[in-house]
Backbone bond lengths (Angstrom), bond angles and torsions (degrees), N, CA, C in turn:
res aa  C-N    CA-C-N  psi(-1)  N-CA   C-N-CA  omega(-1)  CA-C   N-CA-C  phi
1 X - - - 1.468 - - 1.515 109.40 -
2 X 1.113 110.12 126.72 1.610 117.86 160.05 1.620 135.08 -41.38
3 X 1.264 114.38 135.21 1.494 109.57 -163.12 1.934 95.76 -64.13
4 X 1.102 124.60 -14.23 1.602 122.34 176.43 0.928 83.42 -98.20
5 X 1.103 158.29 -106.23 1.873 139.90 -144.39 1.315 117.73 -10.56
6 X 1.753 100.03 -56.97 1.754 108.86 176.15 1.072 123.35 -35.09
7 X 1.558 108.52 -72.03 1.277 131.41 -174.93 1.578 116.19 -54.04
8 X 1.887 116.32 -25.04 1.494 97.49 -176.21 1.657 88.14 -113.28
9 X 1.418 106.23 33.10 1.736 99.47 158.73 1.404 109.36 -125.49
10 X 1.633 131.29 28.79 1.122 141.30 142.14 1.421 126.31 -25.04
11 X 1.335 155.20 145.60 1.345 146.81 -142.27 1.810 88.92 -110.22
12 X 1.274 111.86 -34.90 1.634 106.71 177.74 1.607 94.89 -66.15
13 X 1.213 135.12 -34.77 1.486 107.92 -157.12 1.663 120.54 -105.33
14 X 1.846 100.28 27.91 0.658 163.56 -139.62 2.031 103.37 -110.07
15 X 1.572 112.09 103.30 1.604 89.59 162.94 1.695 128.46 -31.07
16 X 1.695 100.70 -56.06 1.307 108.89 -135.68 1.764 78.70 -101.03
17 X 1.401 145.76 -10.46 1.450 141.23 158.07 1.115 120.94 -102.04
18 X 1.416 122.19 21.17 1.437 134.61 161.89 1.694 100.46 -106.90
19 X 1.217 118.81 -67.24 1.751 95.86 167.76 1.394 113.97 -54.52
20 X 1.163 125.99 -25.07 1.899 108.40 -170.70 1.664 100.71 -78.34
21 X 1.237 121.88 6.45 1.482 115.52 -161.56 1.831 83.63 -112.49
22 X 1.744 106.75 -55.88 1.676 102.56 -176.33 1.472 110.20 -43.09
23 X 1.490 118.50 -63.20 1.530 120.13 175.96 1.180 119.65 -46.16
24 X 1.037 127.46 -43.08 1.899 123.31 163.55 1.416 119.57 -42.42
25 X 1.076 104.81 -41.07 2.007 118.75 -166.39 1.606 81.09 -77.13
26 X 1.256 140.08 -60.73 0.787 132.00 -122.89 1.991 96.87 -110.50
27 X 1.012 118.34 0.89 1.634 147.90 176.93 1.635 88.05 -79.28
28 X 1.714 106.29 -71.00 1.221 105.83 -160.82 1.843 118.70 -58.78
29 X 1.228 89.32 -50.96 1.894 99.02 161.99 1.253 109.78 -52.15
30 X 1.394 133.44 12.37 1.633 106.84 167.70 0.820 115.61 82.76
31 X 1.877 149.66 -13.92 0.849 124.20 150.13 1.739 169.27 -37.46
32 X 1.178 124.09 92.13 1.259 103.68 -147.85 1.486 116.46 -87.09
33 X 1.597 131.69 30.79 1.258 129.93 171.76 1.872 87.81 -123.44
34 X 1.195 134.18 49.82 0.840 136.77 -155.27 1.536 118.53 -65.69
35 X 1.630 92.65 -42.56 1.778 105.03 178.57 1.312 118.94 -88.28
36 X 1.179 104.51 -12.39 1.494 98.91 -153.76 2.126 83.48 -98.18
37 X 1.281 107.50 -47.62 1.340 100.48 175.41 1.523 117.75 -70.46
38 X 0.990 127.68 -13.99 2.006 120.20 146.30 1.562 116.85 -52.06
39 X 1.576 102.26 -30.56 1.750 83.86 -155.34 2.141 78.87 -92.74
40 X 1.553 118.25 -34.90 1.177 88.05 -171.59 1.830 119.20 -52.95
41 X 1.345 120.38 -51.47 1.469 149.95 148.45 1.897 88.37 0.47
42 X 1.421 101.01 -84.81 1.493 101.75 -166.23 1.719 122.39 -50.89
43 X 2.071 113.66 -29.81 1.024 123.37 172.65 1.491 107.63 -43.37
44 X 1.173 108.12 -52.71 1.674 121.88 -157.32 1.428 105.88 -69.75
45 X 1.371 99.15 -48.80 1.847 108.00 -167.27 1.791 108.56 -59.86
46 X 1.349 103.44 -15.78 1.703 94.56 -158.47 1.746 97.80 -133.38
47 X 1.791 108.18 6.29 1.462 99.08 -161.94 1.296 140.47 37.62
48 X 1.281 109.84 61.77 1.674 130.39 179.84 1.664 103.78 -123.14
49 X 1.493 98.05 172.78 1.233 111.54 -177.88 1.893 108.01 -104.43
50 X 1.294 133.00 -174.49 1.635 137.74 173.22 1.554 85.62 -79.63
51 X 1.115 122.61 -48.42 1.766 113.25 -174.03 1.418 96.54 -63.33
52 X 1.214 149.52 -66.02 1.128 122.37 -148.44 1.665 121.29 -75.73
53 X 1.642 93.95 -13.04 1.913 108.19 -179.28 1.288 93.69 -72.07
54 X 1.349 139.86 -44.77 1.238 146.65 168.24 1.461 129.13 -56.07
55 X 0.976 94.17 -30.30 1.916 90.55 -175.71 1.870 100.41 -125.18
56 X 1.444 99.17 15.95 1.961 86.80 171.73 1.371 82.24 -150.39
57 X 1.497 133.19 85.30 1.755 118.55 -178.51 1.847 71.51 -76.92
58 X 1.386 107.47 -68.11 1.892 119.11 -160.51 1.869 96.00 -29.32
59 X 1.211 139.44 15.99 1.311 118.25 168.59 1.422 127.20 -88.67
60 X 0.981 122.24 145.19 1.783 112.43 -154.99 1.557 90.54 -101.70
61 X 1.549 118.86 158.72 1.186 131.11 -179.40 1.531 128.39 -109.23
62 X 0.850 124.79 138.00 1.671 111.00 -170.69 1.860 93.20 -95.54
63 X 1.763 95.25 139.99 1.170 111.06 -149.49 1.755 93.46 -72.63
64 X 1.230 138.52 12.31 1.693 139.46 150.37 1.546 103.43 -45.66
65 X 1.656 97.57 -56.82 1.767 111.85 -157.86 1.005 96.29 -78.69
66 X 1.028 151.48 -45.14 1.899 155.58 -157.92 2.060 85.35 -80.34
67 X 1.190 127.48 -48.82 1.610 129.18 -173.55 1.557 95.87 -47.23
68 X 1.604 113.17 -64.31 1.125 137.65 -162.90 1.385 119.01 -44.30
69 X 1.204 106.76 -62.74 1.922 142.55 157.52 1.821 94.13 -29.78
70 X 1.025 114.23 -63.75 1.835 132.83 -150.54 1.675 88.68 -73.91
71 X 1.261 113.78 -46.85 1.092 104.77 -169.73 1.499 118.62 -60.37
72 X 1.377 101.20 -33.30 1.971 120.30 -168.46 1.620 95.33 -69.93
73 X 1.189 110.82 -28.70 1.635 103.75 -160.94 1.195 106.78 -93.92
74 X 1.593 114.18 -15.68 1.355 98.45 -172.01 1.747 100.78 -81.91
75 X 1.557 115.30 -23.46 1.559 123.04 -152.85 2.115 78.38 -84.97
76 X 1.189 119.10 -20.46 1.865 100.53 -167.11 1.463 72.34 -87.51
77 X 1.518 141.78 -68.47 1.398 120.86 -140.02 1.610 103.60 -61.29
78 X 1.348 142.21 12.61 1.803 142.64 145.19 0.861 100.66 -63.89
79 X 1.617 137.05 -36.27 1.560 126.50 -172.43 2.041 97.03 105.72
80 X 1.107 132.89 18.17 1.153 143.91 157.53 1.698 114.10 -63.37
81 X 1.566 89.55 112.50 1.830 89.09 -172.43 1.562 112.08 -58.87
82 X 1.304 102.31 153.03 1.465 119.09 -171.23 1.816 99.07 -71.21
83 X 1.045 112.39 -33.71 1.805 107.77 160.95 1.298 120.78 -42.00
84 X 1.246 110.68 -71.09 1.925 114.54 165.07 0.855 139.51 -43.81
85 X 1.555 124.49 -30.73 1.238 143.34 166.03 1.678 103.97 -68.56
86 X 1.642 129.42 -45.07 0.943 123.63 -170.59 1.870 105.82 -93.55
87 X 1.162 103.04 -23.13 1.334 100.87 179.01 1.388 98.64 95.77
88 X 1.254 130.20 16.24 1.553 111.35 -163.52 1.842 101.33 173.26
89 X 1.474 94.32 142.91 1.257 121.52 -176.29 1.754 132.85 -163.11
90 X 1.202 73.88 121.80 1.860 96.12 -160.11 1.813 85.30 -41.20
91 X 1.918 99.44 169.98 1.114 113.03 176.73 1.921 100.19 -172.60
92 X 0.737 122.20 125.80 1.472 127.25 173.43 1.496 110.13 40.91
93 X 1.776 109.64 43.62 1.233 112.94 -174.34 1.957 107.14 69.41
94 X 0.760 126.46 21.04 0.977 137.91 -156.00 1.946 108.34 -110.88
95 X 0.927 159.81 161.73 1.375 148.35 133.89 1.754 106.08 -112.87
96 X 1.471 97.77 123.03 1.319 121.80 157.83 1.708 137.91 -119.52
97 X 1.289 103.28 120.00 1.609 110.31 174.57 1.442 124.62 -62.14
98 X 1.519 100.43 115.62 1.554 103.17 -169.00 1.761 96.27 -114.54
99 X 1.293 91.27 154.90 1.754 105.31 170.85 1.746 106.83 -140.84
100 X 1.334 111.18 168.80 1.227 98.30 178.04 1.817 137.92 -71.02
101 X 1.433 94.94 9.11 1.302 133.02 167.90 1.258 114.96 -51.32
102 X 1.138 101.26 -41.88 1.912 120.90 -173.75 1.335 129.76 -109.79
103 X 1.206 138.86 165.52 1.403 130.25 154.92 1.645 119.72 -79.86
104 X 1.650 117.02 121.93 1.643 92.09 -177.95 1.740 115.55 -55.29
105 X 0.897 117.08 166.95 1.757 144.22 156.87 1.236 90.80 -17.54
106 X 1.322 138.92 148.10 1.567 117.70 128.74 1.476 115.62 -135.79
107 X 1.379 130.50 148.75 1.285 142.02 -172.48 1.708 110.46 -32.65
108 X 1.191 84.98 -43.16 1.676 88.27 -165.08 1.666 120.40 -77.75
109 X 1.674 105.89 2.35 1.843 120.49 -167.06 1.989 69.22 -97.12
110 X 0.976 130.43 -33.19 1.625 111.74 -179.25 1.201 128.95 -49.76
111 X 1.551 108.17 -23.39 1.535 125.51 171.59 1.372 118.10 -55.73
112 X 1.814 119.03 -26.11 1.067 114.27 -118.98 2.256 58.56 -107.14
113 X 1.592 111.42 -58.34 1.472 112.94 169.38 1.436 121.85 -29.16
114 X 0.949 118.74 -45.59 2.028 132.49 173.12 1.346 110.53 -56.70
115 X 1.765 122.95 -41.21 1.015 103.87 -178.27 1.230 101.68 -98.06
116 X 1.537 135.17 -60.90 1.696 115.10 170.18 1.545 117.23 -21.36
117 X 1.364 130.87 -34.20 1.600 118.64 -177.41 1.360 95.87 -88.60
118 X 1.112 146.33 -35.72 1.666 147.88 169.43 1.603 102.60 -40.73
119 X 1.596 112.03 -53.32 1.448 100.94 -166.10 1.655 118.83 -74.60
120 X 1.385 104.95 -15.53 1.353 111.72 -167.35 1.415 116.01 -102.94
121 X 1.403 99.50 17.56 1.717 110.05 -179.63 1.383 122.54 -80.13
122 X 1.387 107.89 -8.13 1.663 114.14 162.28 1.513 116.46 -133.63
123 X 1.581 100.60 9.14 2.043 83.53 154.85 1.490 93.93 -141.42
124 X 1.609 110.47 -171.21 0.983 142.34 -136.53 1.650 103.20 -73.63
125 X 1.009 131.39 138.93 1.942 120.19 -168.54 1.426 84.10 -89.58
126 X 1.642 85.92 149.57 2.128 112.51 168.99 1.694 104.00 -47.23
127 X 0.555 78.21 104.08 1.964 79.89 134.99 1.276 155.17 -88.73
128 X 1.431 90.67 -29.24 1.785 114.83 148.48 1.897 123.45 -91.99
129 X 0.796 98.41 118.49 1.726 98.63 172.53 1.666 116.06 -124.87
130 X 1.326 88.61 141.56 2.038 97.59 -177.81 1.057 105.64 -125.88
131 X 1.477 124.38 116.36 1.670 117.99 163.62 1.260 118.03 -100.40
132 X 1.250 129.29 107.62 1.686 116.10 -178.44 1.714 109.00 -95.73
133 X 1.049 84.01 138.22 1.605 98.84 178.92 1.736 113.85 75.93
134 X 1.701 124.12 54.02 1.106 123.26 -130.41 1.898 107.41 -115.90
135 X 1.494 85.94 5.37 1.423 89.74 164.76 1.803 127.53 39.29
136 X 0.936 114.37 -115.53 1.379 125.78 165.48 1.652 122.44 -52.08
137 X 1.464 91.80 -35.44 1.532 107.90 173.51 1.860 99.58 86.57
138 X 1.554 122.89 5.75 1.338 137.24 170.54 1.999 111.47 -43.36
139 X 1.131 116.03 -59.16 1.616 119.63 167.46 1.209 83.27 -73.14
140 X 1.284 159.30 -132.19 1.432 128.26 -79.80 1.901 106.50 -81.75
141 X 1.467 108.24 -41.44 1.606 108.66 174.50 1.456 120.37 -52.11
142 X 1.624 125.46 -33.70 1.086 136.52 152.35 1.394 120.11 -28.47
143 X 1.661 97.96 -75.42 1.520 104.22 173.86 1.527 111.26 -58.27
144 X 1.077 140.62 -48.33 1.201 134.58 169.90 1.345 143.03 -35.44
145 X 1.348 89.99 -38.39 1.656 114.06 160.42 1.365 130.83 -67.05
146 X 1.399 104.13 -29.41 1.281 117.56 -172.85 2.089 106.44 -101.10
147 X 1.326 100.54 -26.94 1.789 97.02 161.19 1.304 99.88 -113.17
148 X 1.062 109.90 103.17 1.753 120.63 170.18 1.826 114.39 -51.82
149 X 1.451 106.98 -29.21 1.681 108.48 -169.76 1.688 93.41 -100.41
150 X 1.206 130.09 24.73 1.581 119.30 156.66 1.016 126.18 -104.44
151 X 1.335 119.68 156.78 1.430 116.58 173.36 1.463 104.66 -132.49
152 X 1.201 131.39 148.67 1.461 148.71 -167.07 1.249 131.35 -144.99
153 X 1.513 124.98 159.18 1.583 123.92 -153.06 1.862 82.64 -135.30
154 X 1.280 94.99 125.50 1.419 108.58 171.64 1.747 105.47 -93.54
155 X 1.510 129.41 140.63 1.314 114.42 164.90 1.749 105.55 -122.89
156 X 1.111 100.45 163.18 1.799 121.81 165.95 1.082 127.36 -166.83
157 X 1.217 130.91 148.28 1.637 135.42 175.75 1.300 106.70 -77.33
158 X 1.529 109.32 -32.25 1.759 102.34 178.88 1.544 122.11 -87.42
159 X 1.440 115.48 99.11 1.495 112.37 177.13 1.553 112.63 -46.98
160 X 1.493 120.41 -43.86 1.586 104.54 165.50 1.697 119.14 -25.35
161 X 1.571 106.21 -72.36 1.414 110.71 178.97 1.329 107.88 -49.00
162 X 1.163 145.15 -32.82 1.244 120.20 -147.18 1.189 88.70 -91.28
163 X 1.238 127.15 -44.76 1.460 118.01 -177.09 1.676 121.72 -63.76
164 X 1.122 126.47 -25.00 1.873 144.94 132.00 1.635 89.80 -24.21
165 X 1.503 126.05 -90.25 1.200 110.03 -165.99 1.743 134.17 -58.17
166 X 1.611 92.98 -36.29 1.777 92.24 173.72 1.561 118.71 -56.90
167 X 1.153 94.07 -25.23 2.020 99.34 -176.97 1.800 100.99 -76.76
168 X 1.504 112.28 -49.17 1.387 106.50 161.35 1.525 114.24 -18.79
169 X 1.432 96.79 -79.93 1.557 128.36 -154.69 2.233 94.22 -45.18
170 X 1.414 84.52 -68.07 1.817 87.86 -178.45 1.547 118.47 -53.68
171 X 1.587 119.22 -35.25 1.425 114.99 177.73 1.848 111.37 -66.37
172 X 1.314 106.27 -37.60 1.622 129.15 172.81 1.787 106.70 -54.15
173 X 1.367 126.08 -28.25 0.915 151.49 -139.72 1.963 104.05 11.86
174 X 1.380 79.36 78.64 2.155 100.50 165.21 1.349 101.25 -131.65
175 X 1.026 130.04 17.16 1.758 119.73 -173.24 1.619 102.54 -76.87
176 X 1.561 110.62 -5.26 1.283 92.10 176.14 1.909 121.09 -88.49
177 X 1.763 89.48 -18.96 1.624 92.63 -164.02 2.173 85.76 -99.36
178 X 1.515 117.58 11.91 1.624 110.06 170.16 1.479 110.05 -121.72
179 X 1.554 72.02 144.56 1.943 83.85 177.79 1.399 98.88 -121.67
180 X 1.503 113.11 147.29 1.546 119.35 170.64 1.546 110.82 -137.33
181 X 1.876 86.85 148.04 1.794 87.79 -148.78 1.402 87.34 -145.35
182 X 1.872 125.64 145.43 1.038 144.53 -172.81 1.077 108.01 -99.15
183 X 1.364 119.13 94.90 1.907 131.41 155.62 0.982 144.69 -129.82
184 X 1.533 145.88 136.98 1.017 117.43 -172.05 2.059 119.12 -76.54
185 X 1.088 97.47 96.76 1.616 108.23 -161.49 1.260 126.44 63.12
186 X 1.814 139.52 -89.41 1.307 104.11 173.72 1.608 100.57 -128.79
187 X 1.370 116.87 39.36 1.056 128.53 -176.60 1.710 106.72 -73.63
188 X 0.821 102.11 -1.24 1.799 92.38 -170.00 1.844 104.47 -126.19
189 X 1.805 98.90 -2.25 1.813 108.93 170.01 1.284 105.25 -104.93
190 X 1.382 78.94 147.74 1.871 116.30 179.48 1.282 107.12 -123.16
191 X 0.951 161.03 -89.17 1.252 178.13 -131.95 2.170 105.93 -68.75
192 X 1.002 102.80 170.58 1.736 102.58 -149.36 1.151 88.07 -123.97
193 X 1.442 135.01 152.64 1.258 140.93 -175.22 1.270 119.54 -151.82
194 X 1.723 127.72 138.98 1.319 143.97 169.32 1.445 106.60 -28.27
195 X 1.629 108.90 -79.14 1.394 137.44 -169.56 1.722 115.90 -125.36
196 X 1.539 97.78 114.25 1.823 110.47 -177.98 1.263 95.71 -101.04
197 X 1.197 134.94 109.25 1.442 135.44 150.87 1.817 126.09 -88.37
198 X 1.227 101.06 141.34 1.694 79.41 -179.31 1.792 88.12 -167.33
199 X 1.572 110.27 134.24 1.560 118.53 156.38 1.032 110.97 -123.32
200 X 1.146 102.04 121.78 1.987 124.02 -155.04 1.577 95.52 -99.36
201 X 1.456 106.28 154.59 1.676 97.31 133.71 1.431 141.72 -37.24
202 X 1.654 102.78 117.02 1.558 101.70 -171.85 1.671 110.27 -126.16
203 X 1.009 109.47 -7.11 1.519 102.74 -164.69 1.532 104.93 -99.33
204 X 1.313 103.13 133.44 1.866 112.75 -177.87 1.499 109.99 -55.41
205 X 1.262 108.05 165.02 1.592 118.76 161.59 1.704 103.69 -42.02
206 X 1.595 114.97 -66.57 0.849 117.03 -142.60 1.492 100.69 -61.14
207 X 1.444 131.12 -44.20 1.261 142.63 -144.99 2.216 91.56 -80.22
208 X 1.093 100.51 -25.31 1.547 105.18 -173.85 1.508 112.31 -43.92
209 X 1.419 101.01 -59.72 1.681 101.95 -170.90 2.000 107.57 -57.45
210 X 1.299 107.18 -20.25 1.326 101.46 -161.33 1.999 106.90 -103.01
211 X 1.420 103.46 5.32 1.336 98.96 169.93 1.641 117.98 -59.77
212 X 1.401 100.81 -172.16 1.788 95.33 179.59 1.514 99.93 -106.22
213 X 1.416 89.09 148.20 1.655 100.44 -170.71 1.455 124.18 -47.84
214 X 1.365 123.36 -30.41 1.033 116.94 163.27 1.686 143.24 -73.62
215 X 1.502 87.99 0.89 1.546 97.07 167.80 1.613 119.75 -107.09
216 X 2.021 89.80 -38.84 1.732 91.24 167.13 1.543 124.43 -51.60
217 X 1.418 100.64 -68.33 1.678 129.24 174.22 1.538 108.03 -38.50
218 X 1.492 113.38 -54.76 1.924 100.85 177.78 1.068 123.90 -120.67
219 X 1.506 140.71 17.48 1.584 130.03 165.91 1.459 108.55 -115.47
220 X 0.904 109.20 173.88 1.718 113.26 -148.93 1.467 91.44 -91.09
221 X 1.571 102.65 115.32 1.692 108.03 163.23 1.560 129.46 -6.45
222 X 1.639 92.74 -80.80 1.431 111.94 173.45 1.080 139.15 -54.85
223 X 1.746 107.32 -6.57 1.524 106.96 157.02 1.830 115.77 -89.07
224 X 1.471 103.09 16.35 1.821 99.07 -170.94 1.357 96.78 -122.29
225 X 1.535 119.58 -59.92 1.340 131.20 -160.78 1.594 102.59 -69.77
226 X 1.858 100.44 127.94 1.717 89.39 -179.35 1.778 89.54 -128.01
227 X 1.156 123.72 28.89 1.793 106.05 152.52 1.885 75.33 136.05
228 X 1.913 90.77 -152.84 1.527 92.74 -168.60 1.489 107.37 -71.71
229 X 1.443 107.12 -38.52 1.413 103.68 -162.26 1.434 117.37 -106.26
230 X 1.573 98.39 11.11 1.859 101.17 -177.90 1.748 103.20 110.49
231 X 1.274 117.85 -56.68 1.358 101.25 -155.63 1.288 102.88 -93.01
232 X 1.354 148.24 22.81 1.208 126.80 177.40 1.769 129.28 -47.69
233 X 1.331 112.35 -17.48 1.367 131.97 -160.09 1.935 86.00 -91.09
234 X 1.343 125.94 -37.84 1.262 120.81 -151.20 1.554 112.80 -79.22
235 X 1.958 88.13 -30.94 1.724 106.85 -173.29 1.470 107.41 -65.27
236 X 1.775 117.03 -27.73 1.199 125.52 -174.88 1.916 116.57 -83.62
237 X 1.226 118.07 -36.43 1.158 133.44 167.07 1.377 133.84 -62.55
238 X 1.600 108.66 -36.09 1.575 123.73 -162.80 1.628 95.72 -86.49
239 X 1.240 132.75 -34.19 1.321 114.62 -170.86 1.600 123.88 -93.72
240 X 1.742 89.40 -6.74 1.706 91.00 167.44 1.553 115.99 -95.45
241 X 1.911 120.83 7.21 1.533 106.06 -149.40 2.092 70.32 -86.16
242 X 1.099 129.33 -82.93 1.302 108.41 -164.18 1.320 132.55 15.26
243 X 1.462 109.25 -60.37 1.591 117.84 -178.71 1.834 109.17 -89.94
244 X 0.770 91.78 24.39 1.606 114.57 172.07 1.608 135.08 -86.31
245 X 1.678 86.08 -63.90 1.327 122.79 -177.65 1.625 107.31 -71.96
246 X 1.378 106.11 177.98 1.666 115.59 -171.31 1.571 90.30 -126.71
247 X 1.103 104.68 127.93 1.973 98.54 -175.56 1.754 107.34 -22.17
248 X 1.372 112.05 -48.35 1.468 82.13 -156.53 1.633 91.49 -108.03
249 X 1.364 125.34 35.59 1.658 124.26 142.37 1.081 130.74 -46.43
250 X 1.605 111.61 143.04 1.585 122.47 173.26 1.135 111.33 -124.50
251 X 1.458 116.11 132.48 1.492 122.27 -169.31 2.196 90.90 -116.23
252 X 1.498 76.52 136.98 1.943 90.12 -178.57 1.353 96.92 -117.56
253 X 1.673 119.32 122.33 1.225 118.83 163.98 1.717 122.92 -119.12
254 X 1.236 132.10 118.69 0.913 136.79 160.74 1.958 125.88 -29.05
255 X 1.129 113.38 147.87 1.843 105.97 165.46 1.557 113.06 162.07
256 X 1.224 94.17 148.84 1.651 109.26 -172.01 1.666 117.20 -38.67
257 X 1.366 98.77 172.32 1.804 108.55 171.01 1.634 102.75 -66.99
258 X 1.445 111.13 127.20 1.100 114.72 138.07 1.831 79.47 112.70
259 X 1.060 133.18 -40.25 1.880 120.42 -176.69 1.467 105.42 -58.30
260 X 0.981 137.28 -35.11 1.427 134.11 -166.08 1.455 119.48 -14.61
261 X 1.980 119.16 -52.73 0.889 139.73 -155.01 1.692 96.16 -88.15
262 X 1.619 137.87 -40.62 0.923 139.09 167.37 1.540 121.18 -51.69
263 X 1.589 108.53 -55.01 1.100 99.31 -164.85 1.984 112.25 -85.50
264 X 1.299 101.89 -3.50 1.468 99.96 165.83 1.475 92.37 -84.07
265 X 1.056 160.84 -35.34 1.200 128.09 -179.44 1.485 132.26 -75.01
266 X 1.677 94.92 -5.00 1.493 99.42 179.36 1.573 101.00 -92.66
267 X 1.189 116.86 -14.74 1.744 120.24 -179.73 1.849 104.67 -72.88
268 X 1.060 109.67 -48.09 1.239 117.37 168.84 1.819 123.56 -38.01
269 X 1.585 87.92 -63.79 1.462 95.03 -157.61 2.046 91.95 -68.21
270 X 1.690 115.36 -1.82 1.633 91.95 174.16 1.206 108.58 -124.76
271 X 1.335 103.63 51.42 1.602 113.78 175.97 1.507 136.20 81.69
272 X 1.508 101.54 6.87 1.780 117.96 -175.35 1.542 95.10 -93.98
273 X 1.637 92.38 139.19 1.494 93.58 162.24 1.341 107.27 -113.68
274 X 1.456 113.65 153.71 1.673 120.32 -165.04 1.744 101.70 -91.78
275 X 1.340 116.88 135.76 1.523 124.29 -159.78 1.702 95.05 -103.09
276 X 1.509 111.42 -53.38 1.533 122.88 -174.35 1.711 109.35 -159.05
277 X 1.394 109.56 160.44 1.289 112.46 169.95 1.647 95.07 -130.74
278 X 1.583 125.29 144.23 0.740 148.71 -174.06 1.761 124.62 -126.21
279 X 1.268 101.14 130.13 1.845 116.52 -169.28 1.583 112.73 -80.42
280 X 0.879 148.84 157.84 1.405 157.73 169.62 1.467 121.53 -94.18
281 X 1.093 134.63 175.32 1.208 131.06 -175.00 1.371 119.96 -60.15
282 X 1.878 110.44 -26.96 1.484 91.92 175.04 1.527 110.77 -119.16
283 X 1.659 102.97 45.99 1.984 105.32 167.60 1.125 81.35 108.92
284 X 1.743 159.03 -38.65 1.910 123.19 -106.38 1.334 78.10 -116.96
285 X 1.656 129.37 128.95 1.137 94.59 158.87 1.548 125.84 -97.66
286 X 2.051 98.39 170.77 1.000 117.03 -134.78 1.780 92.42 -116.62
287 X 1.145 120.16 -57.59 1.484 134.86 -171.00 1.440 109.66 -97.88
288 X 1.458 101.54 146.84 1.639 108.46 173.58 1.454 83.75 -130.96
289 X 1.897 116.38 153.85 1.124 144.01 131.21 1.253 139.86 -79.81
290 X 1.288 134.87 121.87 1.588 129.90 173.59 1.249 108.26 -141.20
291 X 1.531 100.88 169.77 1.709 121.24 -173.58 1.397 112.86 -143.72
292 X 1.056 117.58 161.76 1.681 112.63 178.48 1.435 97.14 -72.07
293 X 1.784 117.99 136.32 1.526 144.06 -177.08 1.399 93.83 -51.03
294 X 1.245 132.14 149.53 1.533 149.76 152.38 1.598 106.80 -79.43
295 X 1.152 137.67 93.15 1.354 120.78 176.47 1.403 101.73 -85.04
């Protein structure tokens, strides 16, 4: 064998010793999805599939892809979510482009889709949809996808996001049945709607400093922090969704451990009656349902 053969049959340059080297770096940084975010990292860097990291580790890498790889690991071992790095994160089977503009996707806003499609399994699907505070535009394109005859108005204060979501919307190809609109929440809507969805800022001052670095350190504050105690966003929202809704609308709101009991009482005191509350993947619940009160 050739003294260059050797060298590009090195175990780093190497499928299966180029991830065993990313996961190490990334072991030592503390990471605790350590392997599984190397091999996604390595998918991307070299355009392969888990089958082929698996069934060709012995494939050698051209030192672009091994650069490429090095680069991802060094930006996750900061604690930089593996979303940002990829630009993208699944969601209800779904793929969405995230930047640090946005909050990624997360498993548990799926709860919030399960029960809106739960409630509407014996009447008639929205046709109107409202997402406030819609970031990614993940709840409302979701829902969209799933009622083909709606059309919906995404809102945000951050023109970054909105433009995050319109690219959603066109890659999704729904940009025809979404609209996206600059407000500060629903100050800039008029119009009455089937289904208001919205996951606001929920997490207190206090709880901020103690998140994990990769959510404190790279997604935008102001989509987490909602005042001292979390709900400041809810006190502002809950008394306009009434004039929102279409008599027989349901508004789904997202929110932390432990508000449940608050913010149904703030739904109450402006005329919503509560339909269901709903748990998340690990028990907490996560989603509330309401409708305008029957007096």
């Amino acid at each position: 064998m050739s003294e260059g053969a050797a060298t590009l049959a090195k175990p780093e340059t190497t499928i299966g010793g180029t991830l065993a080297r990313g996961r190490a770096v990334l072991v030592a940084a503390d990471i605790d999805s350590a392997g599984l975010d190397a091999r996604l990292l390595l998918e991307r860097a070299i355009g392969c599939t888990t089958s082929d990291i698996v069934g060709h580790p012995e494939k050698i890498l051209r030192p672009e892809q091994v650069a490429r790889f090095d680069e991802m690991i060094r930006r996750r071992a900061t604690c930089e979510p593996v979303a940002q790095i990829l630009e993208s994160r699944e969601f209800w089977s779904l793929a969405f482009h995230v930047t640090r503009d946005t909050l990624a996707p997360r498993p548990d806003s799926e709860t919030t889709i399960e029960a809106v499609l739960d409630r509407f399994t014996d009447r008639e699907p929205p046709q109107t949809i409202l997402d406030l505070g819609t970031g990614t535009g993940c709840l409302l394109l979701s829902m969209l996808h799933e009622f083909p005859s709606a059309h919906g108005i995404g809102v945000d204060i951050s023109r970054a996001a909105l433009d995050v979501a319109r690219r959603n919307a066109a890659a999704l190809g729904l940009d025809s049945r979404a609209t996206f609109l600059y407000s500060d929440w629903s100050e800039a809507v008029s119009d009455r709607f089937d289904l208001i969805l919205c996951n606001p800022p929920y997490v207190s001052e206090a709880d901020w400093a103690g998140l994990d670095p990769e959510v404190r350190d790279f997604e935008p504050r102001e989509a987490l922090v909602g005042g001292t105690d979390g709900l400041d966003v809810y006190r502002t929202l809950i008394p306009a969704l009434t004039g929102l809704l279409t008599p027989n609308g349901i508004v789904a709101l997202e929110f932390g451990q432990g508000q449940e009991r608050a913010i149904s009482s703030l739904l109450k005191q402006h005329g919503l009656g509560i339909c269901e509350t709903r748990k998340d993947l690990a028990g907490i619940d996560r989603c509330i349902l309401a409708t305008v009160a029957r007096i």
